[in-house]
N, C-alpha and C positions, 0 to 999 in steps of 0.2 A: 444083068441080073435085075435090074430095075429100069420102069420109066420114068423117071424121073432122073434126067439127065442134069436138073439146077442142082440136084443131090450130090453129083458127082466129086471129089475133093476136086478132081483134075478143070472142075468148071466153076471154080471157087477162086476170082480175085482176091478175095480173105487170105487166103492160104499162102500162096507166093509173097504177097505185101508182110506178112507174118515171119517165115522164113527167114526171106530177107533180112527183117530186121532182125531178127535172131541171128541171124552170120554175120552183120555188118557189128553190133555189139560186144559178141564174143572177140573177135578180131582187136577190140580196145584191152580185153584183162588183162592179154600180156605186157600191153605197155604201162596199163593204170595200176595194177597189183601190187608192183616193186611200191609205188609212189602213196600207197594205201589208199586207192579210190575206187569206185566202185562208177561203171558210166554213169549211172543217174548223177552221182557226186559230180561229178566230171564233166555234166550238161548244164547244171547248177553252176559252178566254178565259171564257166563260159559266160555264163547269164553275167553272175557276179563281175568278172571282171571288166564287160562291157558297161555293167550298171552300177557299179557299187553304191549301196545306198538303199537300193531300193527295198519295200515290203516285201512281205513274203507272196502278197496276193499277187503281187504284180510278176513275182518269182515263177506263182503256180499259171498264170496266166500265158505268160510267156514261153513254159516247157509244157504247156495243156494238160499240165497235172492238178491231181486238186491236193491239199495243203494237208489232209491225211498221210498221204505219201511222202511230201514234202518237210513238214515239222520235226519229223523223226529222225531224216536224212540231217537239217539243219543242227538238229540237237547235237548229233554225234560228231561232224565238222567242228561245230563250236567247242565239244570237247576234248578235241582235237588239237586248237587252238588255231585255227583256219579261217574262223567267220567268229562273230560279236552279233547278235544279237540286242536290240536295243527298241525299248516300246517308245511311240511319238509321243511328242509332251502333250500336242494339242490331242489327240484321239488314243489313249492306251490299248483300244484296240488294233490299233494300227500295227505292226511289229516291224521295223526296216532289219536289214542285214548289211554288216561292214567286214570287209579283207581287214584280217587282221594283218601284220606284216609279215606271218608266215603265209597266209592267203596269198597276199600279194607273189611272195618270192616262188610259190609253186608257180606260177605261171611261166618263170622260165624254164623249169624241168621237163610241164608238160607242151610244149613250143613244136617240139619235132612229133609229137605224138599224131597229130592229124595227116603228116606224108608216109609217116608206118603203115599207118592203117589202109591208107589209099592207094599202097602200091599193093595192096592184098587185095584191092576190089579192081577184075580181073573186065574194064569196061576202059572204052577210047573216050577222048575229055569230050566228046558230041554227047555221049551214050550217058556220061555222067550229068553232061548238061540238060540234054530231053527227061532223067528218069528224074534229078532235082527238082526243074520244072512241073512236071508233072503231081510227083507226089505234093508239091506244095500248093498245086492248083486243086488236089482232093481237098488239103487240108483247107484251103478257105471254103469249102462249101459248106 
């Protein structure tokens, strides 16, 4: 119908990288739901238990989110009783985020959550390995 074949969806990297991540996400509700989390929460949570402590810049930096997205998320964790919130003495702008002791203890509940997920993604540990690789070789570009 058209010349323009870069038009095409079917010749659109966008579109498959999209998908994707739309099916690998959805693939988490059912395990995150019961547990009240939402995957952003639940990428966040990951951040956190590797880093506790840290700002929230360092939070948006790290999930390549910006802190619009992120604040809101935080607010509702915290009122949750999940994360603390707390401004640095020397820089009040600064804002760090702390596990609370219920932060901490989800981290056993969601433990099995990442081989649930990865026996639904229908790929051999090579296939997993080259498409990690890769999407993370876009991301530092």
């Amino acid at each position: 119908m058209s010349t323009y074949s870069q038009l095409e969806l079917k010749n659109q990297l966008c579109f498959p990288l999209y998908a994707a991540a739309r099916k690998i996400t959805s693939a988490y509700t059912p395990y995150l739901k019961p547990l009240g989390l939402t995957y952003t929460q639940y990428i966040v949570m990951l951040v956190l238990w590797e880093n506790d402590g840290i700002s929230v810049g360092e939070i948006c930096e790290e999930l390549r989110l910006d802190s619009g997205t992120i604040t809101p998320l935080l607010k509702k964790l915290e009122t949750e009783g999940i994360v603390e919130r707390r401004r640095c003495c020397d820089d009040e702008r600064v804002v760090s985020v702390f596990l609370t002791e219920e932060g901490k203890a989800l981290r056993e509940k969601v433990k099995d959550v990442p081989f649930s997920v990865g026996s639904c993604v229908h790929l051999s540990e090579q296939e997993v390995g080259t498409l990690y690789t890769l999407l993370y070789k876009l991301l530092e570009e």
